[in-house]
TIFI-55399 format. One line per field, with one value per residue (C-alpha): chain; residue number from 1; x, y, z. Coordinates in Angstrom, 1 decimal, always signed. Layout:
residues N
c: [A ...]
k: [NUM ...]
X: [X ...]
Y: [Y ...]
Z: [Z ...]
end
This chain:
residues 192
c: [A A A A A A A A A A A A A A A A A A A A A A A A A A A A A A A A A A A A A A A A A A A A A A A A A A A A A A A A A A A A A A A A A A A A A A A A A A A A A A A A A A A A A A A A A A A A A A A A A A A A A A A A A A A A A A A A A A A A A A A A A A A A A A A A A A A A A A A A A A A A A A A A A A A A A A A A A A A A A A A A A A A A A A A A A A A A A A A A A A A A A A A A A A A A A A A A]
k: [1 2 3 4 5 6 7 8 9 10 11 12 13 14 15 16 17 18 19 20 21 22 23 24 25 26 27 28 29 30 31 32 33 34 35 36 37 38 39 40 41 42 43 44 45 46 47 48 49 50 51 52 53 54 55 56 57 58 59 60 61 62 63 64 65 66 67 68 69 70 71 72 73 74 75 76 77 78 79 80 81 82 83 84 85 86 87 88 89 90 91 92 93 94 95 96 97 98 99 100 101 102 103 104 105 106 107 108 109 110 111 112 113 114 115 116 117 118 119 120 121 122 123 124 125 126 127 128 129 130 131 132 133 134 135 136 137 138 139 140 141 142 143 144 145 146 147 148 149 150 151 152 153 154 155 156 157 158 159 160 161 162 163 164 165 166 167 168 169 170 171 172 173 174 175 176 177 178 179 180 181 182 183 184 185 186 187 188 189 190 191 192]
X: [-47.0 -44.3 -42.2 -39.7 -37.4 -36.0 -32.8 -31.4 -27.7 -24.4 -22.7 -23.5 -21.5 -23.5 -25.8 -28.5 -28.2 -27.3 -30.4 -32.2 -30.9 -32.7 -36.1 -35.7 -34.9 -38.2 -39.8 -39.2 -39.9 -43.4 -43.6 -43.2 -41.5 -38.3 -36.7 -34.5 -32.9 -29.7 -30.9 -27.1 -26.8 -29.6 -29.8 -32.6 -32.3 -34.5 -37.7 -37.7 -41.6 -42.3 -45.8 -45.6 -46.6 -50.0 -51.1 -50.9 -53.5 -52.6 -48.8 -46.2 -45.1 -42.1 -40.2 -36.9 -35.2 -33.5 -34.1 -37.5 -39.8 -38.7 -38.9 -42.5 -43.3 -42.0 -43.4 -46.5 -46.2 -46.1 -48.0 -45.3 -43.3 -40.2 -38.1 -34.5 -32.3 -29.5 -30.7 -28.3 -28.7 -32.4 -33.6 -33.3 -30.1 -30.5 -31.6 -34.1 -35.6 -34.8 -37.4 -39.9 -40.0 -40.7 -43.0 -45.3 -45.6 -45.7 -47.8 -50.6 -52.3 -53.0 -51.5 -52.6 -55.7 -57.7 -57.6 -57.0 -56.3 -53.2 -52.1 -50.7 -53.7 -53.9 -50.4 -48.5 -45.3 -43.3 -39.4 -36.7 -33.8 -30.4 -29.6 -26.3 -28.7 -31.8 -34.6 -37.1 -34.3 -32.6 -35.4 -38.6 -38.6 -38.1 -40.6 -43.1 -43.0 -43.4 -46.5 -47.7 -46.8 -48.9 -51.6 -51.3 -50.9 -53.7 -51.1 -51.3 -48.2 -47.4 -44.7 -40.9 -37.8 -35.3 -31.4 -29.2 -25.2 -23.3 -20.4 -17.5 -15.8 -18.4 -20.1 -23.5 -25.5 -26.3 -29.0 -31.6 -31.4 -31.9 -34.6 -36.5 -36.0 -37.5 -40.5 -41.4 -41.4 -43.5 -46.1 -45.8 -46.7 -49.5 -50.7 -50.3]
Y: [-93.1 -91.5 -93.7 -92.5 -95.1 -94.2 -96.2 -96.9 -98.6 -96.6 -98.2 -96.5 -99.7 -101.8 -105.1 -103.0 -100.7 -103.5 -104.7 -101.8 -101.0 -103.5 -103.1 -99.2 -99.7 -101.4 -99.4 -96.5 -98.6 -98.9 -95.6 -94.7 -91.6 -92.8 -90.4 -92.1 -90.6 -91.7 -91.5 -91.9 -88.3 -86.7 -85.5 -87.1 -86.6 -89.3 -89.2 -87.8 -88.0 -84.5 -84.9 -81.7 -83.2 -84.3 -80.9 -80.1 -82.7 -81.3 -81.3 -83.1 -80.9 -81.7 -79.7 -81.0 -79.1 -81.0 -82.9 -84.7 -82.3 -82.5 -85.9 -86.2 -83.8 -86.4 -89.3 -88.0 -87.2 -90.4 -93.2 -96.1 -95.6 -98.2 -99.0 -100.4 -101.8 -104.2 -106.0 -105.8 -107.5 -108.4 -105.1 -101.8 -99.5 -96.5 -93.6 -95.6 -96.4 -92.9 -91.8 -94.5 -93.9 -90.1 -90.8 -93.1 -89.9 -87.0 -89.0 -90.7 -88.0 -90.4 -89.8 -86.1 -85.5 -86.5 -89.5 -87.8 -88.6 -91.0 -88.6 -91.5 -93.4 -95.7 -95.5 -98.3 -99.2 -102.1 -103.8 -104.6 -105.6 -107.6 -110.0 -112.3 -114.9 -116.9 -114.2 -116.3 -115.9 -113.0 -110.1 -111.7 -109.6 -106.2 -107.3 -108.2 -105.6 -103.5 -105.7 -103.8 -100.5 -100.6 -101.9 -99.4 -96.8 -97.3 -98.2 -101.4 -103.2 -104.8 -107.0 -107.8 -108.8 -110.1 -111.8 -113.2 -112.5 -116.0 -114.9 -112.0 -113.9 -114.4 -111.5 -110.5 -109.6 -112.5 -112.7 -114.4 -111.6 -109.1 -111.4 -111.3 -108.0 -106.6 -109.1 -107.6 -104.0 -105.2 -106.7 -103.0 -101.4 -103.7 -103.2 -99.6]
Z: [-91.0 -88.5 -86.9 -83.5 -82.9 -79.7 -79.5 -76.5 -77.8 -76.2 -79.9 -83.1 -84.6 -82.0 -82.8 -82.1 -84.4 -87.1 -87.0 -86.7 -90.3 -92.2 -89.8 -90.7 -94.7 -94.5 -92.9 -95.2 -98.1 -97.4 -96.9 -93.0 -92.2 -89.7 -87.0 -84.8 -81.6 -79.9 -76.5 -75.0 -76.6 -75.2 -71.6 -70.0 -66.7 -63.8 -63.0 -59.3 -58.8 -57.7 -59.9 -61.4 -64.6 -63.1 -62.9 -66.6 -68.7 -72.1 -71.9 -70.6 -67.4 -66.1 -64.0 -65.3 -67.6 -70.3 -73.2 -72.1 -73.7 -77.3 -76.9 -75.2 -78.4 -80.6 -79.0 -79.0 -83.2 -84.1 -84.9 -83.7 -81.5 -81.2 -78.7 -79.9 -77.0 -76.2 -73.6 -70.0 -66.8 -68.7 -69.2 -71.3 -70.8 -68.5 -70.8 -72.0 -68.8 -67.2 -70.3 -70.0 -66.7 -67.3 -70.0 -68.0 -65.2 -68.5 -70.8 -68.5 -65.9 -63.3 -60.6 -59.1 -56.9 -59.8 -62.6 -65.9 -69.7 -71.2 -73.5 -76.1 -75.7 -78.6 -80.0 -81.2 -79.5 -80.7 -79.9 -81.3 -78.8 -79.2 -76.5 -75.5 -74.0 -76.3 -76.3 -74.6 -71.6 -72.1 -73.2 -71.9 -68.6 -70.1 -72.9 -70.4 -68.5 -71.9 -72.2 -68.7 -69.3 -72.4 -71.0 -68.2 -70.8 -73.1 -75.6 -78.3 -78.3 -81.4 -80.1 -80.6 -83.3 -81.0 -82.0 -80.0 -80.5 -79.7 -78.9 -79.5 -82.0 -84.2 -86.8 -84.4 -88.4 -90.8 -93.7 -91.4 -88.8 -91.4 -93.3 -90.0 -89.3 -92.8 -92.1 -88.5 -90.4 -92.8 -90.1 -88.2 -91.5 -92.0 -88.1 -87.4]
end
């Protein structure tokens, strides 16, 4: 199985990417092939609707020039695609939703003269975000509207490992966190 995380944390020491080390260890333990991409150093530039990409049904199309089609290319060569975020202001961090929002236009061909394919159709997309408020508060929005793009895409979403960090003054990773987060890679192995 290939796995592209696609991780959307500005902090390389960040909670985000604490707990995407256990979820990843795990990952490759049952055997998954893991790439992950540090989205704040690639140049992914905003989606600025020109629909260029709606005229090409077997490729991704854009007319912008940066890093967006080596990362349509591996996108589109896995079999899970995950999305690792600290949640701000209830949502993803801007290069991650500058991408979604180029994928949605690159990967799913419906929105030219005429309805064609979702490239991805049948891909498995799954979370894992780190929040300062309880989950159930602080990454329900951009989870649900995950849910919808999904659904809109043709692509099965396997759900979510979210943690909460208390506070500043206390250590973000514990044992549980990790415990959970080796638990929803064993699900995605199971699922995909």
């Amino acid at each position: 199985m290939r796995v592209c995380v696609l991780m959307g944390s500005p902090r390389r020491q960040g909670n985000t990417a604490a707990l995407l080390e256990p979820f990843c260890e795990e990952l490759r333990k049952g055997g998954a092939e893991v790439e992950t991409v540090w989205l704040y150093e690639r140049d992914i530039q905003p989606c600025v609707a020109c629909r260029c990409c709606q005229r090409d049904w077997k490729g991704f199309g854009c007319s912008r020039r940066d890093d967006g089609q080596a990362l349509f290319d591996l996108v589109l060569g896995s079999d899970l695609i995950v999305l690792a975020t600290p949640i701000y202001a209830w949502y993803c961090t801007p290069p991650m939703k500058a991408l979604l929002d180029r994928l949605v236009y690159g990967m799913n061909k419906f929105y030219g003269p005429e309805r064609g394919p979702s490239l991805w159709e049948g891909k498995a997309l799954a979370l894992v975000m780190s929040c300062g408020y309880p989950p159930e508060r602080g990454c329900d929005l951009f989870e649900e509207g995950m849910r919808r793009y999904c659904r809109h895409s043709g692509l099965r979403y396997l759900g979510g490992c979210a943690e909460r960090h208390r506070s500043y003054s206390v250590p973000f990773m514990d044992g549980e966190k990790a415990d959970r987060a080796r638990a929803f890679a064993r699900r995605l192995l199971e699922e995909v």
